[in-house]
C-alpha positions in Angstrom: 55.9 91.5 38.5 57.8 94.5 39.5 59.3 95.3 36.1 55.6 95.5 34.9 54.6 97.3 37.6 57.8 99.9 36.9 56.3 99.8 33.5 53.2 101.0 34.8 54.3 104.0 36.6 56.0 105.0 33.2 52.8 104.6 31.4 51.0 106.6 34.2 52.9 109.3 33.7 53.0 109.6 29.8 49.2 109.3 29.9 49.3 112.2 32.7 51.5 114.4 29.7 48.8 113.8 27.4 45.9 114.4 30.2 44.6 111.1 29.6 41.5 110.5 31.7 41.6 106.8 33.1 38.7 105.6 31.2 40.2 106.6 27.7 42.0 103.3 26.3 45.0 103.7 23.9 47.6 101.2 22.8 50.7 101.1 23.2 51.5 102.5 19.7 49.4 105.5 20.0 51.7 106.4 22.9 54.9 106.0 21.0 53.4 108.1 18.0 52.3 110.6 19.7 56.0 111.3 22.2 58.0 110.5 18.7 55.9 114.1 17.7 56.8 115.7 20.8 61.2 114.4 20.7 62.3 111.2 18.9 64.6 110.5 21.5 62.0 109.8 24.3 59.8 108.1 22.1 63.0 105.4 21.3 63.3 105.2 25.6 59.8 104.7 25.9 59.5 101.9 23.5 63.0 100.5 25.0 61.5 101.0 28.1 58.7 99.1 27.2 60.1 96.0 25.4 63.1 95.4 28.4 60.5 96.2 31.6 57.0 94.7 29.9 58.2 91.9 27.3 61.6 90.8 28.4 61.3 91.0 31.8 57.5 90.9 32.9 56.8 88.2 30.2 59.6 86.2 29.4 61.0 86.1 33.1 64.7 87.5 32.0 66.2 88.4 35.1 69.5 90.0 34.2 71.1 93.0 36.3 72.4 94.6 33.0 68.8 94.5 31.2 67.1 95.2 34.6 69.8 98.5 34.9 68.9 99.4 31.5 65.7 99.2 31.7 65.3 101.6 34.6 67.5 103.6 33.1 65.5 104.3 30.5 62.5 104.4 32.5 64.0 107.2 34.6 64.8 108.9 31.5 61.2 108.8 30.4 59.9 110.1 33.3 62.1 112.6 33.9 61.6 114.0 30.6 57.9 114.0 31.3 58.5 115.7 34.3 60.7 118.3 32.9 58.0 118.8 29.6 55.3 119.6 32.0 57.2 121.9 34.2 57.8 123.9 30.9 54.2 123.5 30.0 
């Protein structure tokens, strides 16, 4: 539950980058299309982000303090990029 929920606050604030409003539905691929126009590399730490955090460890119950580490990792990355891409904004 808490890796989907870290998956979440990623996802909250990619869709605050692309000023999403909360009632406007997009999947998960329009997301990765769209950052992979705006820098390749986040788009690859989104969707790494997304498979260890929402598939591996929110569906499949892996519990592993590497994939865990990495995951977050690239979550921070994500977010911090968003972050920064906004400030620049």
């Amino acid at each position: 539950m808490a890796a989907r929920t870290a998956f979440k606050g990623v996802l909250i604030a990619v869709r605050a980058l692309f000023e999403l409003k909360s009632r406007e539905k997009r999947n998960i691929w329009w997301y990765e299309e769209h950052l992979e126009l705006l820098d390749k590399s986040v788009s690859v730490s989104f969707e790494t982000t997304r498979l260890l955090l929402y598939d591996a460890m929110g569906r499949r119950g892996i519990t592993s303090v590497e994939i865990a580490s990495l995951a977050f990792q690239n979550a921070d990355e994500v977010v911090q990029w968003v972050e920064n891409h906004t400030a620049d904004c």
